[in-house]
C-alpha positions in Angstrom: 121.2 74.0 107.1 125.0 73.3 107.1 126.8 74.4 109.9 131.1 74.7 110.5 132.9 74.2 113.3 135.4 77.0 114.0 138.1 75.0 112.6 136.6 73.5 110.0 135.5 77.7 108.9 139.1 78.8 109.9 140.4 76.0 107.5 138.1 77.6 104.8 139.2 81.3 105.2 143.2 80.7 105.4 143.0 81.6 108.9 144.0 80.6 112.4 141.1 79.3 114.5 141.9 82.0 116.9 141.7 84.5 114.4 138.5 83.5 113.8 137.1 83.6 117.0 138.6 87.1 117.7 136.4 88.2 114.4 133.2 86.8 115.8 133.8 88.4 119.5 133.8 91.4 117.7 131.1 90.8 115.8 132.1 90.4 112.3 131.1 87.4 112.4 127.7 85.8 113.2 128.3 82.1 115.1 125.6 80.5 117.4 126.4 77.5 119.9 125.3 73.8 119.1 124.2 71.4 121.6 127.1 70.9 122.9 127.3 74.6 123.7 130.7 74.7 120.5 130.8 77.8 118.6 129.3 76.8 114.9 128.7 79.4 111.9 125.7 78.8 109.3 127.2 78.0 105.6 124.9 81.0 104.2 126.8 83.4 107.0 129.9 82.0 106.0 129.6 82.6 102.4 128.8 85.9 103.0 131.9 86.5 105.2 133.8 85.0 102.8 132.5 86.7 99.8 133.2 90.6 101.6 136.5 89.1 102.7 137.3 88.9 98.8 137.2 92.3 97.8 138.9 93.2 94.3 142.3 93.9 95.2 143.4 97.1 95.2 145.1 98.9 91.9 144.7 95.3 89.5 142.6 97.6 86.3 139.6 95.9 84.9 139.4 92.5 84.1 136.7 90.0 83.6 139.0 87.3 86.2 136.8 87.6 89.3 139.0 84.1 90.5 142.0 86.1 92.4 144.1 84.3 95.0 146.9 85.6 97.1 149.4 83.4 98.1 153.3 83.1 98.9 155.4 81.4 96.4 157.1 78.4 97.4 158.7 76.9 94.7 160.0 77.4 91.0 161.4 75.4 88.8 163.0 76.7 85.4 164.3 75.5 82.3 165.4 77.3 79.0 161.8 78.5 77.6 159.3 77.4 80.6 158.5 77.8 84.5 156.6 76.3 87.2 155.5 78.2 89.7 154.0 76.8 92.9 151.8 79.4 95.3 150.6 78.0 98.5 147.0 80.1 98.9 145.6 79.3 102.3 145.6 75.4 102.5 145.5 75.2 98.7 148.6 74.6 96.6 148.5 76.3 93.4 150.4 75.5 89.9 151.0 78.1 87.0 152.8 76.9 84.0 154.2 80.3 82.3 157.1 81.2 80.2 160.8 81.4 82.1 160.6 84.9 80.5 157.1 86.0 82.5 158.9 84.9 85.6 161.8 87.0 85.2 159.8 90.1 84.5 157.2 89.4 87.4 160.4 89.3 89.2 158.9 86.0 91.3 160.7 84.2 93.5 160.4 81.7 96.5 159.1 83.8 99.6 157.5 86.4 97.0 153.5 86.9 97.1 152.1 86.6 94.1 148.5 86.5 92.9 147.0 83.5 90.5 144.4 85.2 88.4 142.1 82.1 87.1 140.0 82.3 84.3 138.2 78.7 82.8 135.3 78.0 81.2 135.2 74.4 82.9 135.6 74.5 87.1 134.6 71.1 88.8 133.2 71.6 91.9 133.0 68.1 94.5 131.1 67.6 97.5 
């Protein structure tokens, strides 16, 4: 079974390594110790942590997007008709192209959070 580290499952999450440990000595967390007496969490706990961690956020309607992620803007660049915007979501850098118009009206701007809504019908996944 694969196990993580508490950094390597703090990485995962968006979260501090101390934050992590604080959730599993109160017990929101299951971790056992290794043989070298670490702190390591089972993959299938993790999951599940992760998955209650990602509740539907709060007052979004209904929407067949289940691929929500929070993140703080950190960069946009404009020109007459389009706009990149950049989201940094946990350790993940995110990129929406979007009309210069949409940004306005979203009211985005470095330092805002903002939430990418992803919807594909193709999603590579890499081990």
């Amino acid at each position: 079974m694969t196990t993580f580290r508490i950094g390597e499952a703090a990485e995962l999450l968006g979260v501090s390594a101390d934050t992590l440990r604080r959730w599993i000595d109160a017990g929101r967390l299951a971790a056992d110790r290794d043989e070298h007496g670490h702190r390591v969490i089972t993959g299938a706990d993790l999951a599940a942590f992760a998955r209650d961690r990602a509740a539907a956020p709060d007052g979004t309607g209904n929407s067949s997007a289940r691929n929500r992620l929070r993140g703080i803007v950190t960069g946009i660049v404009k020109d007459q008709v389009m706009a990149q915007v950049d989201l940094q979501v946990g350790p993940f850098r995110v990129v929406s192209l979007m009309s210069r118009e949409a940004v306005d009206e979203l009211g985005l701007e470095v330092g805002s959070l903002a939430t990418a809504i992803v919807k594909s019908t193709n999603v590579v996944v890499e081990r």
